[in-house]
C-alpha positions in Angstrom: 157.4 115.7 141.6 154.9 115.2 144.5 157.7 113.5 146.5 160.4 115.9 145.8 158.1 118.8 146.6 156.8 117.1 150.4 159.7 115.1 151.3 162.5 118.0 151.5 161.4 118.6 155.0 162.4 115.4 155.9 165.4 115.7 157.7 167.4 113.2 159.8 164.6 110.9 161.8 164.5 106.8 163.4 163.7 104.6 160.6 159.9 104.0 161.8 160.0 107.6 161.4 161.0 107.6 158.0 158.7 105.0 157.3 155.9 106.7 158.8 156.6 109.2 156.7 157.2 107.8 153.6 153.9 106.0 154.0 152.6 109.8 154.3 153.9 111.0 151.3 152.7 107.9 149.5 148.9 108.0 150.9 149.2 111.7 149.6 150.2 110.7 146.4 148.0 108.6 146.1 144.9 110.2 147.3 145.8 113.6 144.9 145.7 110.8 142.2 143.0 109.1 143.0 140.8 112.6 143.4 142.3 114.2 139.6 141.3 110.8 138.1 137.7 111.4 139.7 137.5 115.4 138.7 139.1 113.6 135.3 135.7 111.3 135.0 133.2 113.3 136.3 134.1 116.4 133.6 134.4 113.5 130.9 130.9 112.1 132.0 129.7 116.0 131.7 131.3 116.7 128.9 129.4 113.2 126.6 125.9 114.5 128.2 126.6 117.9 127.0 127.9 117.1 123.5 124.9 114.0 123.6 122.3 116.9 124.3 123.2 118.8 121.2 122.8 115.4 119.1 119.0 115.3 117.4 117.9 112.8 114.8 117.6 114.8 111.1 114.2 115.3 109.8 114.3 112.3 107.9 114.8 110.1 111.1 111.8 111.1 112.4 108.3 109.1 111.8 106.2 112.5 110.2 102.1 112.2 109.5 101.4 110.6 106.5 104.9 108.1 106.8 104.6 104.7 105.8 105.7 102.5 109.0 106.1 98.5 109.7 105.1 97.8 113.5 107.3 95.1 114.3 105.5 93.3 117.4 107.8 90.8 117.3 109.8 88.7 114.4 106.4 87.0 113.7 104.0 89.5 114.2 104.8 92.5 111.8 102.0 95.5 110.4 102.5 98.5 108.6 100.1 101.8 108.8 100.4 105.1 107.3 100.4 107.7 110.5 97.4 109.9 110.5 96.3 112.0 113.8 93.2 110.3 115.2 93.6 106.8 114.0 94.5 103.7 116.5 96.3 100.6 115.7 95.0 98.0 117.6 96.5 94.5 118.1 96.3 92.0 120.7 98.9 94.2 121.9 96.9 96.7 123.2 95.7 99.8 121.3 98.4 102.3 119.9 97.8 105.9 118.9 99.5 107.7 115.7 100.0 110.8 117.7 102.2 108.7 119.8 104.5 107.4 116.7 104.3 111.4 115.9 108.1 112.7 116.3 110.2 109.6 117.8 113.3 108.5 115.6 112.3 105.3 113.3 113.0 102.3 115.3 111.5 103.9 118.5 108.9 101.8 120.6 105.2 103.0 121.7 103.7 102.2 124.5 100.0 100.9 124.7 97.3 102.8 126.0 95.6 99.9 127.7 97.8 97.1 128.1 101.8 96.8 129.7 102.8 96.8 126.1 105.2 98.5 123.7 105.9 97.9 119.3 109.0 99.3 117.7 107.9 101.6 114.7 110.1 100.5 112.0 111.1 102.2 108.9 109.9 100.2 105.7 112.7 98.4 103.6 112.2 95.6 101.0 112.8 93.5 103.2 110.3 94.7 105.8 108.1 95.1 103.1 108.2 91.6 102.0 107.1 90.1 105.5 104.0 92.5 106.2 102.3 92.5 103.0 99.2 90.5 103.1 99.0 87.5 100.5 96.6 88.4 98.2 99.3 87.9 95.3 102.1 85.8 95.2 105.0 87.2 96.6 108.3 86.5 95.2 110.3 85.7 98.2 113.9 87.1 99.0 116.0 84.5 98.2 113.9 83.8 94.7 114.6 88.0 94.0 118.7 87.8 95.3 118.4 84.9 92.5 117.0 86.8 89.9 118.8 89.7 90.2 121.8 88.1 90.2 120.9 86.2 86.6 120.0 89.7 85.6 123.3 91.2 86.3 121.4 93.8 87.3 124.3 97.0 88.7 123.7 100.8 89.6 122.6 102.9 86.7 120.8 100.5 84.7 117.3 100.9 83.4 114.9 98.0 84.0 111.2 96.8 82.9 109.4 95.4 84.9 105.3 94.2 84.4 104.9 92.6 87.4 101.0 93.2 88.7 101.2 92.1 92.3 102.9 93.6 95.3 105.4 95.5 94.6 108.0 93.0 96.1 109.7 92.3 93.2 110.2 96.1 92.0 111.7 97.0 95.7 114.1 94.2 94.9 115.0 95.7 91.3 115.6 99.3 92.7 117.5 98.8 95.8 120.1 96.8 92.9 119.7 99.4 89.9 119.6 102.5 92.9 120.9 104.9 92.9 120.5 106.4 89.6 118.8 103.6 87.5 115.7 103.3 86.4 112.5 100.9 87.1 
């Protein structure tokens, strides 16, 4: 279309004219191109931003006072807290406020107060729960509870027992299998 509409003023010309202009028409082309594909990008980059903007985390997605949290330091050095205004968490990490872990999405970091540092606040899951309890008890470990459910046959729905006086670890094991409408 962009040819037919500039070349019809081309009449009879040399042939370095008609090359000359050819390469005109072409350079054209390709710089009207070249500039929709840019207009095409930026509106595209304007439009993600715009639609990004309106994107919040729900409620639940956000760490709230009183909210059990692990504070994953790194794959060896886990803690969990329950978020209170006033209170620090201290490590060797530096010293981290609760009012900082206030409001951010879980799996946010926080930054120290005193040192270059930052911790990712974590939302708890057996898992989780299993590596930052201390061991006052003994702790049945993930693989042991993956076995024992498994003997159990343990499915959605069912209703379990369970007189376990320790941790806990065992009975996150049991619910996440019977969840979500069994019974512990």
């Amino acid at each position: 279309k962009f040819y037919e509409k500039n070349c019809k003023s081309i009449y009879i010309m040399s042939s370095s004219d008609v090359e000359n202009a050819v390469q005109s028409v072409v350079e054209n082309a390709l710089q009207t191109e070249v500039e929709n594909d840019a207009e095409g990008a930026v509106e595209e980059v304007v439009e993600k931003q715009e639609i990004s903007s309106r994107i919040k985390p729900r409620k639940e997605h956000l760490v709230e006072e009183g909210d059990l949290v692990v504070l994953y330091k790194s794959f060896f050095e886990m803690s969990f807290a329950y978020v209170k205004r006033g209170c620090i968490y201290d490590s060797r990490f530096g010293h981290f406020t609760h009012e900082t872990m206030i409001g951010i999405p879980y799996g946010g970091r926080i930054f120290s107060k005193n040192l270059p540092f930052y911790i990712h606040v974590l939302r708890p899951t057996p898992e989780l729960w299993n590596k930052v309890l201390p061991n006052q008890t003994q702790i049945v470990q993930e693989a042991d509870q993956n076995l024992i459910v498994s003997r159990l046959n343990l499915l959605p729905g069912d209703i379990v027992v369970e007189s376990g006086t320790g941790s806990g670890a065992m009975s996150t094991a049991i619910h996440r299998s019977i969840s979500p409408n069994g019974r512990l």
